[in-house]
N, C-alpha and C positions, 0 to 999 in steps of 0.2 A: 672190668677194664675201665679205665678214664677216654673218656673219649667227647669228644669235640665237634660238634654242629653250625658251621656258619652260615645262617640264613636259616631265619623263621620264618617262611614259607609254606604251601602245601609238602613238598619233597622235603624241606629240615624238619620241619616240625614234629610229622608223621614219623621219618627217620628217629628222630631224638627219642620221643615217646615210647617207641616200640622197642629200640635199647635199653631205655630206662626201666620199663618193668620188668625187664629181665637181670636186673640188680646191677647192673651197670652204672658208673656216676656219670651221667652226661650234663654238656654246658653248653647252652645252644647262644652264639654272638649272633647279635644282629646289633646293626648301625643305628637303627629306628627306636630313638628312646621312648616313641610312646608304644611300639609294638613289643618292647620289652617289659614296661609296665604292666600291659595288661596281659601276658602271659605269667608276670608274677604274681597274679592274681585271679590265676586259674581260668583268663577269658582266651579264649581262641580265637583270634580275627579274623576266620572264614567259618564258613560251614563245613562241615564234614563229619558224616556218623561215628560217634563212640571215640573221638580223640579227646571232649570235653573230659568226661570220665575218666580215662585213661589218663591225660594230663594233671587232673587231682589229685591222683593215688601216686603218681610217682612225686608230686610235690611234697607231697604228706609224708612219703616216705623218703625224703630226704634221698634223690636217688637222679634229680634233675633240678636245673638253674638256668638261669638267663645273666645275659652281660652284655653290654656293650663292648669291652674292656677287652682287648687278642691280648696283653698282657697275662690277666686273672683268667680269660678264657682257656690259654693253653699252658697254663703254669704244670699243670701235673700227663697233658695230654699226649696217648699211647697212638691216638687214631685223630684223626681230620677226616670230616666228611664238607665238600663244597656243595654246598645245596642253593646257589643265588640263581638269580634269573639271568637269561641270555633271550631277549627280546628283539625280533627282525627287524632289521633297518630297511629304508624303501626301499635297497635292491635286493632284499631277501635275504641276505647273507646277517648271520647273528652278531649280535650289540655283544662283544665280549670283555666289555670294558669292567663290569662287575665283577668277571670272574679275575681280571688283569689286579685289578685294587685288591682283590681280597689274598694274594699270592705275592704282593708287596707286602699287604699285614703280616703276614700268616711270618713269609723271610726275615723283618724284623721283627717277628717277635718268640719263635721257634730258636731254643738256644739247646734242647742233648739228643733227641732220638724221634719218631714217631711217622707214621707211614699219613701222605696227603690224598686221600681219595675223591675225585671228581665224579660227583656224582649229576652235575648240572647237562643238560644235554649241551655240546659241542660238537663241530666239524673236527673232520679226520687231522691231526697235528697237532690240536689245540694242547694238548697235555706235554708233548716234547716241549711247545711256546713258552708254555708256561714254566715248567722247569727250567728251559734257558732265564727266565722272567726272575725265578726265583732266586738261581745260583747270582747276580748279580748282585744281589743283597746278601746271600747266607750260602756258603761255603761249605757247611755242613754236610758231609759224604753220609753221615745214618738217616739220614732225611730221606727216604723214598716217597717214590711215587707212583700210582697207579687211578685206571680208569675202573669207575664203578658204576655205570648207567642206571635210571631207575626205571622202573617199568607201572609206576600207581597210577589208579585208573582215580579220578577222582568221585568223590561218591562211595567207595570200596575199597581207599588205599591201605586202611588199617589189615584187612582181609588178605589184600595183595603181598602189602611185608610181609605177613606174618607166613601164610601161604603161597611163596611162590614161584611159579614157573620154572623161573633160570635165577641166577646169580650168577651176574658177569663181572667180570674180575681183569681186565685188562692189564698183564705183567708178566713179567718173562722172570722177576724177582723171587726168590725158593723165601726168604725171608718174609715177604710182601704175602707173600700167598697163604705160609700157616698165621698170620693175623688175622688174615682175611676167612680162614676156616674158623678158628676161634671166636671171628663176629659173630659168623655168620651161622655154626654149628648147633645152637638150638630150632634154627630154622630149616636144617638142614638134614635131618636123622631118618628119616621113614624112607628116604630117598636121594641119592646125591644130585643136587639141585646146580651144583658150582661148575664153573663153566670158565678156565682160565684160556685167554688168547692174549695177543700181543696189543698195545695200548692202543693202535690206530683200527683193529680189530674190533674193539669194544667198542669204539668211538661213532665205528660205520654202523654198529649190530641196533642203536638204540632208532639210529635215521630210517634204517631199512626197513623195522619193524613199523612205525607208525605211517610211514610211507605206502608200506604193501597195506596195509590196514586199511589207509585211507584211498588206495587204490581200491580196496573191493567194494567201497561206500561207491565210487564213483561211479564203476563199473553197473552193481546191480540199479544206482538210480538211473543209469542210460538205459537198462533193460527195460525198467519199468516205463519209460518214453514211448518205447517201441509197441509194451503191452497196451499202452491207450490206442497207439493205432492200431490196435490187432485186437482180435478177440481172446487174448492171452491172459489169465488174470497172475500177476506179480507176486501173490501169496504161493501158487501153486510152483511157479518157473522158480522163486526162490527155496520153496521145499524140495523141490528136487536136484536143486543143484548144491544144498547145502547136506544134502545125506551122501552124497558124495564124498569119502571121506579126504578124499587128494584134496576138497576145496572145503569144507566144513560149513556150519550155520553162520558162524559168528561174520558178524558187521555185515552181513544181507540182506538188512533191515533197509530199504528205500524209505526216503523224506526230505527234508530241505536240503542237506545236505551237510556234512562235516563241520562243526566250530571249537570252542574251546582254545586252551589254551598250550595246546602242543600240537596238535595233528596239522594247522595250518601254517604255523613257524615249523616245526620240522620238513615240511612237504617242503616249500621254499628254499629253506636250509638245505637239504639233500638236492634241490637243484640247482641251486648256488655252487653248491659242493664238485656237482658236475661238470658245470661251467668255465670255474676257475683250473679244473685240470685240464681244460681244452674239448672237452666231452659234453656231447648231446643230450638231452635227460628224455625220450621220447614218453616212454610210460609215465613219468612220474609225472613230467609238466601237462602232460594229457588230463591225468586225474586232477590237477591244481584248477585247469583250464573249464574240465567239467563240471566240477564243485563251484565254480563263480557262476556258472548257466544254469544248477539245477532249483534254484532261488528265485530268478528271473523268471524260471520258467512256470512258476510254481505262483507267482506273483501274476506271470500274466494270466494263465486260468480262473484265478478271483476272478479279476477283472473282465475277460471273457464270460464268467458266470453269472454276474450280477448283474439285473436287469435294469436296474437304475442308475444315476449317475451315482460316482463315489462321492463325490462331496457332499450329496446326500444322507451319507449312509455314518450311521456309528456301527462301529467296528467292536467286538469281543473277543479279545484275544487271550488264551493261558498259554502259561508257560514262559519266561524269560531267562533261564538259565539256559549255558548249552546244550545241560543233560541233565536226567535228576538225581537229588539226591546232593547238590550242590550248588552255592547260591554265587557261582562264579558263572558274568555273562561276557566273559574275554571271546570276540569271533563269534557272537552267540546268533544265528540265523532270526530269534525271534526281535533281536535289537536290529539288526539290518531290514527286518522286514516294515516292522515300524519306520523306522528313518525311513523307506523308499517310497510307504505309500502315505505317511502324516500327512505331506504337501496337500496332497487329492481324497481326504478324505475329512468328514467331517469332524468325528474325533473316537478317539483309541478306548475302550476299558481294559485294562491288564488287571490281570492276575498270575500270582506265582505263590508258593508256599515258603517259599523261603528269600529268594533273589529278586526281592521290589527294591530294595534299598539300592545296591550295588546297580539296578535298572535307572534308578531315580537320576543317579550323578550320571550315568550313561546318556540319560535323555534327557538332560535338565534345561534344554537349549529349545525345546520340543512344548506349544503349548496345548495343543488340545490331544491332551493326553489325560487319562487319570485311573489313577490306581485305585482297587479296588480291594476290601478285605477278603471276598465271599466273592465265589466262582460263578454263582448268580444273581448277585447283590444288585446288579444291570442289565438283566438278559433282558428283559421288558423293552428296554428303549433301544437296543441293539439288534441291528437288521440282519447281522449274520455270525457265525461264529469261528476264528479261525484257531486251531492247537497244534502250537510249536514246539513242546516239549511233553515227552510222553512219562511224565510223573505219574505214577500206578492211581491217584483220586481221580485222575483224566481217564480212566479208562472203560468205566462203566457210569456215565453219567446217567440222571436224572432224564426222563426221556419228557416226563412231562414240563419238565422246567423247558427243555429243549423248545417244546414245539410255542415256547412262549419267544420266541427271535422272530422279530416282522415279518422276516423270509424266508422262513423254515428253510434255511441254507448252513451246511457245516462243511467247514475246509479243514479235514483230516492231515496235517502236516505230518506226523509220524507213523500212520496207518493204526490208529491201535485201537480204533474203535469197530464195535461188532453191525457194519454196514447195512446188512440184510437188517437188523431190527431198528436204525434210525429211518432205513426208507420207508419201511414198514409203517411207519409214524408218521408217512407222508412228509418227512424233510428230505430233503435234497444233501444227496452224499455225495463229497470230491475226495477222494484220497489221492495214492500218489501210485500209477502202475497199476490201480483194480477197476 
């Protein structure tokens, strides 16, 4: 099929790539002439495993392109996929103004047939809007529409296309739907994955999911609160409550709490959602409310910990992405921890294996900061050590580099070090909930 990508993004890009090697000619627009350059020259402008690779071979094989140009971009195009951002504005409700421009493009320049699928996350309506948006410029009745939510985890999104979950399909369209099987049916064979509801159905299924998701972060870090005052330890309350199968393991994990670059705009976005229909959000704004406290909270333990004053102290910190595996620190808990305590401290080492750069323009504003190449390159002059992101090299450190921090003190922000054998080593263990 020919088929159409606008927005080279995490969600375009991955999308485009993974059509592409399935012999498909895809054409990914984007606006950004220099981020077109260098995907025509096989560079990827994020991190993300196995897309570099993947993006070569379908170069090679003449099988994917880049354009600025909606003209050259949809001159042959069967399918539209909307892959742009939609970023919260300060009252939570989503910036849709991307997605508004690129459906003025898309109506002048779309002249015989071909189905427009949103795949950008939006609030319930957005795709009726935008079809009203559309038919003002293009009159065209074979021009459908449908909602297509994505579901990539970043870090693993090639894994997720390729393998995944659900495939939501927003469309009441019988036309709409076998294209949509036809994309979608190499990914689709072992098991029917497709999942057709109506467009404001699919719109809600993408808010609900990262929502309730990011509700259970909220939920197990307020358990694990409860476990500091109690003799309860948060590994064991989280194992038993995740074999559970009505409630499951995943996102049980207690730590700073939630960032990135959806789970904190969608939370918002789905309470906005709720607001503007005259409705209460109790659960959801609960979870938004906890997630702003379990940082704070998490923050003030340091500082309760430390026997010295903080201005005193250099600080060791890993990890600056939100998660790993990705050098995106959009909402990233280890960047907001730094801004909070830079003022009172005397100055930061970081480390990250991939996400120092995208950190650097984040904190450039910040001066006694300094990045580091080697995760011990500074433990010597650093009085304690705190980890923000639980990158698998973080997880069985060097215990004698350890005991080389002034204060034999480590603030476990993700839990994912093995506690019994740092104490064991005479440093002082803080996780979160143990």
């Amino acid at each position: 099929m020919n088929i159409t990508i606008v927005g080279s993004g995490y969600v375009g890009l991955v999308t485009g790539a993974c059509l592409a090697e399935l012999g498909n000619k895809v054409t990914c627009i984007d606006t950004n002439k220099s981020v077109i350059k260098k995907l025509e020259s096989s560079v990827v402008p994020f991190h993300e495993p196995g897309l570099g690779s993947m993006l070569q071979k379908a170069i090679k094989n003449s099988c994917i392109k880049f354009t600025t140009s909606y003209k050259h971009g949809l001159s042959e195009s069967e399918a539209v996929f909307v892959c742009v951002g939609t970023p919260s504005k300060k009252n939570g409700s989503p910036n849709l103004d991307y997605v508004s421009d690129v459906f003025i493009s898309l109506a002048k320049n779309m002249e015989d047939h071909g189905v427009i699928f949103i795949k950008s996350t939006v609030p319930v309506g957005t795709n009726k809007k935008m079809q009203s948006l559309f038919r003002k410029y293009n009159k065209n009745p074979n021009i459908k529409f449908a909602s297509n939510p994505e579901f990539l985890k970043e870090g693993d999104a090639i894994n997720d296309f390729k393998k995944p979950d659900r495939i939501i399909i927003g469309s009441d369209d019988i036309e709409v739907q076998k294209i949509s099987n036809r994309i979608y049916k190499p990914f689709n064979r072992q098991s029917n994955r497709m999942i057709f509801t109506n467009i404001e159905s699919a719109e809600l299924i993408k808010y609900a999911a990262n929502s309730f998701l990011a509700t259970k972060i909220s939920f197990i870090n307020e358990v694990a609160k409860l476990c500091e005052k109690t003799n309860a330890n948060i590994d064991d309350v989280r194992h038993g409550l995740g074999s559970d199968p009505r409630i499951g393991p995943q996102f049980l994990y207690p730590g700073l709490g939630y960032g990135g670059s959806c789970f904190p705009k969608d939370v918002k976005g789905l309470i906005h959602t709720f607001s503007s229909m005259g409705l209460d959000s109790m659960v959801v704004n609960a979870a938004d409310e906890a997630n702003k406290l379990q940082l704070k909270y998490f923050i003030e333990k340091i500082k309760k910990s430390v026997s010295k004053p903080l201005n005193e102290c250099n600080i060791l910190l890993w990890g600056l992405s939100f998660k790993p595996e990705t050098d995106d620190v959009r909402e990233s808990l280890a960047i907001k921890l730094i801004k909070n305590l830079s003022p009172q401290v005397k100055s930061f080492y970081l480390y990250d294996p991939v996400a120092s750069l995208n950190a650097k323009l984040e904190l450039n504003d910040i001066s006694n900061i300094h990045f580091i190449k080697r995760k011990y390159s500074k433990i010597e002059e650093c009085n304690f050590l705190i980890i923000c992101t639980e990158w698998k090299e973080f997880w069985d450190p060097n215990i004698s580099e350890l005991k080389k921090l002034k204060d034999k003190k480590v603030f476990d922000g993700r839990n994912i070090l093995d506690q019994q054998a740092i104490r064991d080593a005479n440093i002082e263990y803080y996780g979160v909930g143990r």
